[in-house]
C-alpha positions as CSV (number, residue, x, y, z in Angstrom):
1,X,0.0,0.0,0.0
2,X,1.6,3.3,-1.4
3,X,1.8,6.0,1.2
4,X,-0.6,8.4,-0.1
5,X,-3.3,5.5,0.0
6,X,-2.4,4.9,3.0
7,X,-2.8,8.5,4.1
8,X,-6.1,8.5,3.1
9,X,-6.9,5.2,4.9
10,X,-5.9,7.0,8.1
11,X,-8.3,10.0,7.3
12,X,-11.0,8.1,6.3
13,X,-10.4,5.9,10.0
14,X,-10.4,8.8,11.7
15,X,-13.9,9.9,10.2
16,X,-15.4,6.8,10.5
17,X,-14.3,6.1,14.6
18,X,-15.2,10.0,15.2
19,X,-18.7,9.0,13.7
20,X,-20.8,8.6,17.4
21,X,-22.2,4.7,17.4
22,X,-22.9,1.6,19.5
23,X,-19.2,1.4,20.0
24,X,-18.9,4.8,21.4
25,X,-22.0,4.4,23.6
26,X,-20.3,1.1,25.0
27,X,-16.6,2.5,25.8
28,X,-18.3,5.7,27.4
29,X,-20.2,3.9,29.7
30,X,-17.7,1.1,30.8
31,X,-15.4,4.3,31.5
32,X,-17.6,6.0,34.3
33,X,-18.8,2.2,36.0
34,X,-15.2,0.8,35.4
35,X,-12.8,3.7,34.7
36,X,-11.3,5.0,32.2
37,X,-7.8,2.4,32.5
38,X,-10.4,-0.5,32.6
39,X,-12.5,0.4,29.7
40,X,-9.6,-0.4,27.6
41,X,-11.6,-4.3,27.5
42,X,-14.3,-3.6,26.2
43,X,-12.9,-1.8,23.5
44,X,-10.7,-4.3,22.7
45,X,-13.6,-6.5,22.5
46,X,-14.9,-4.1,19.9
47,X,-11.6,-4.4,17.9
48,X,-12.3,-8.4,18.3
49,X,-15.6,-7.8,15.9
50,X,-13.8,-4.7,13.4
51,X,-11.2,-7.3,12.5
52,X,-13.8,-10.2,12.1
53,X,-15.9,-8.0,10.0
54,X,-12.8,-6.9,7.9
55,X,-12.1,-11.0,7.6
56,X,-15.8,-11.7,6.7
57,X,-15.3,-9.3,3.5
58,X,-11.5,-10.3,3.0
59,X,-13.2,-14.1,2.4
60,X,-16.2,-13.0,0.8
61,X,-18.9,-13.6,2.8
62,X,-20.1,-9.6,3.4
63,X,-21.3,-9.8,-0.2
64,X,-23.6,-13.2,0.7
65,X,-24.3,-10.5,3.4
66,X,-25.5,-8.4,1.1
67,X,-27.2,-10.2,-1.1
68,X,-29.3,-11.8,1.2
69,X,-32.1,-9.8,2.4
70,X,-33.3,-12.4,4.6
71,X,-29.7,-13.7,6.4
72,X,-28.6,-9.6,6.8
73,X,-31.9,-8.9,8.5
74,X,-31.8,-11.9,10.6
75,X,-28.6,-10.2,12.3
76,X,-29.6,-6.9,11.7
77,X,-32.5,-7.4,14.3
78,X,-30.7,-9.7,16.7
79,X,-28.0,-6.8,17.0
80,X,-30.6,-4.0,17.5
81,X,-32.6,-6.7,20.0
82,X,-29.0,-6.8,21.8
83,X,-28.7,-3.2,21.7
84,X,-31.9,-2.6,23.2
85,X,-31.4,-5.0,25.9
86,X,-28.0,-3.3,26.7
87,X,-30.4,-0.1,27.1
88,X,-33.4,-1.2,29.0
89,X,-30.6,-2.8,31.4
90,X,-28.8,0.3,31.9
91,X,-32.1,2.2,32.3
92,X,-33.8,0.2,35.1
93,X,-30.1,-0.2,37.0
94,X,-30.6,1.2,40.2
95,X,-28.2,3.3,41.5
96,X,-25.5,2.8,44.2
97,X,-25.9,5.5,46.5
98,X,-23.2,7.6,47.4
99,X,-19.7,6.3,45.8
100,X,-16.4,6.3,46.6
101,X,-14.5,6.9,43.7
102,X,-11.5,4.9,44.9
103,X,-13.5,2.6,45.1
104,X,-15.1,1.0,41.4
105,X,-17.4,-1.2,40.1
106,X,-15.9,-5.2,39.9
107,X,-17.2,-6.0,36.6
108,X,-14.7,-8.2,35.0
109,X,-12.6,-7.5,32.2
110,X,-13.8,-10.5,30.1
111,X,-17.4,-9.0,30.7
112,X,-16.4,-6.2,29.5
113,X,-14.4,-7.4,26.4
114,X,-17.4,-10.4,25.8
115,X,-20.2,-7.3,26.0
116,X,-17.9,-5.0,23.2
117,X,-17.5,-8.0,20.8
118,X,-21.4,-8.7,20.8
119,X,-22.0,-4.3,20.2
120,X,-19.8,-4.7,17.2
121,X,-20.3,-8.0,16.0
122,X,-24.1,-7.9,15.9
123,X,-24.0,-5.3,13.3
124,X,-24.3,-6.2,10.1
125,X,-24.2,-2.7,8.2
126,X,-20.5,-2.8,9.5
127,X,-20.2,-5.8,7.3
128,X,-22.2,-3.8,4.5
129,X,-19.5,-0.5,4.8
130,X,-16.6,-2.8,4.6
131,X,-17.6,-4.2,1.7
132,X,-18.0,-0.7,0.4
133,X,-15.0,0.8,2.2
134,X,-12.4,-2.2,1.4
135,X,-12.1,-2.1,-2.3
136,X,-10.8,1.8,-1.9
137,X,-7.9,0.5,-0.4
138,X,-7.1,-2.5,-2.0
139,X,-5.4,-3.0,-5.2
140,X,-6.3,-6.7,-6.8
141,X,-3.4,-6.9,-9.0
142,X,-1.1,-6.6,-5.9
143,X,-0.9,-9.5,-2.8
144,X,-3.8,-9.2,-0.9
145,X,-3.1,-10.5,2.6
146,X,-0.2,-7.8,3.1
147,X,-2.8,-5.3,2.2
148,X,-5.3,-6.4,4.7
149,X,-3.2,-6.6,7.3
150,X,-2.3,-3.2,6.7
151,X,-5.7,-1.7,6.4
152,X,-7.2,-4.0,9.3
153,X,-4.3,-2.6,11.8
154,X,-4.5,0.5,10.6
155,X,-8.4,0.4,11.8
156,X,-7.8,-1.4,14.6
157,X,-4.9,1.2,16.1
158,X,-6.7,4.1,15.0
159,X,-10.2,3.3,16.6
160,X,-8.7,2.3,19.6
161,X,-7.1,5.6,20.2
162,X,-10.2,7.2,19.1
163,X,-12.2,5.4,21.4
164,X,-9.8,5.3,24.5
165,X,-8.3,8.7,24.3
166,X,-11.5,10.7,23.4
167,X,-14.5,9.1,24.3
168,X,-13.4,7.3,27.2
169,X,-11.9,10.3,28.5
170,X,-14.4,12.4,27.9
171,X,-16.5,10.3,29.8
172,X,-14.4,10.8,32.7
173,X,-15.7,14.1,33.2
174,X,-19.4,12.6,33.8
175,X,-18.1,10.4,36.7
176,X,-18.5,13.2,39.4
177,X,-22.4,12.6,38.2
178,X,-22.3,9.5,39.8
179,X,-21.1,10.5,43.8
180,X,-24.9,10.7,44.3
181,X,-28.0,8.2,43.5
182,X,-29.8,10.9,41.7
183,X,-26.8,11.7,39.5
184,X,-26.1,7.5,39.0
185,X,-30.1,7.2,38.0
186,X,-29.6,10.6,35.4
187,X,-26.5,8.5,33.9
188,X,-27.9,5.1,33.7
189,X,-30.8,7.0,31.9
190,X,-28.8,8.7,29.3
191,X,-27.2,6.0,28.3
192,X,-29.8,3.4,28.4
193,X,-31.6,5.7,26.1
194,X,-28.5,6.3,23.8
195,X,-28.3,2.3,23.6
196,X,-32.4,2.1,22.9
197,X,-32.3,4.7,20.0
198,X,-29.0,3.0,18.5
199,X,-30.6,0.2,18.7
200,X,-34.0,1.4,16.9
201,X,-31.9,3.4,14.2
202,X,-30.1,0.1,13.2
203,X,-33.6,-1.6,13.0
204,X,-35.6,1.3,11.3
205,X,-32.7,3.1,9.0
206,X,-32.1,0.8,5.2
């Protein structure tokens, strides 16, 4: 991969991990119940399901994908289902009470990581942009798996950056929002309802 293609990989990653999403959702809310050094799971969970999607097109399969109206539904729905779940959890959490901040929540990092594989992995459009995204990159007259590896680590290091160095940390700032029950119930809610209308966009929007 040439450099200047490469450049615009990079931008294009960038763009595309800036984009809010189920992923984002998921990293900001593992950083205030888990912390911000902890969060780092789950969003290697979500790289789990970019590089699994980016395999699923290098094989072939995001264009049976594609062309299936009835297979890409079938896990179009299960992931919204999944998303809403996430929500409705997060909304009817109750809260803590007053929190020492020394103190965090114990949920364990293969939780965590298990949890951001399913976010990721259950969508199917990701599959579906791939496809689209992929060939941009990719020249067919030169070794492929070279340029795959590139693009997928290229995705990989960029969205975790993205996701660990912006939106986890700007999640931090909301943790002083949870020192109360009132601010723990005002957080669940946000984010419970960020997870329901993910979850409803990915159903509803073709």
């Amino acid at each position: 991969m040439s450099l200047s293609v490469w450049f615009g990989l990079v931008a294009a990653c960038f763009l595309i991990s800036f984009t809010p999403g189920a992923g984002a959702i998921n990293t900001m809310a593992n950083s205030i119940t888990a912390g911000w050094a902890r969060s780092v799971w789950g969003i290697a969970g979500q790289q789990v399901a970019l590089v699994a999607h980016i395999g699923i097109v290098a094989a072939g399969v995001g264009v049976l994908v594609a062309n299936s109206p009835l297979l890409f539904n079938i896990v179009r729905y299960a992931g919204a289902a999944y998303l809403v779940y996430l929500g409705v959890r997060q909304w009817r959490a109750r809260p803590q009470g007053q929190v020492d901040e020394t103190i965090m929540p114990t949920e364990s990092s293969w939780s965590m990581a298990r949890r951001g594989v399913l976010v990721n992995l259950t969508n199917p459009k990701a599959v579906v942009f791939f496809l689209a995204f992929t060939p941009q990159f990719i020249r067919p007259s030169h070794p492929l798996a070279p340029q795959y590896l590139v693009l997928a680590a290229t995705v990989v290091v960029i969205d975790v950056v993205v996701m660990w160095f912006c939106f986890a940390a700007a999640a931090k700032g909301l943790r002083r929002m949870t020192r109360s029950g009132a601010g723990q119930t005002r957080l669940n809610r946000l984010f419970g309802g960020m997870f329901v209308g993910v979850g409803a966009l990915l159903a509803i929007v073709h």
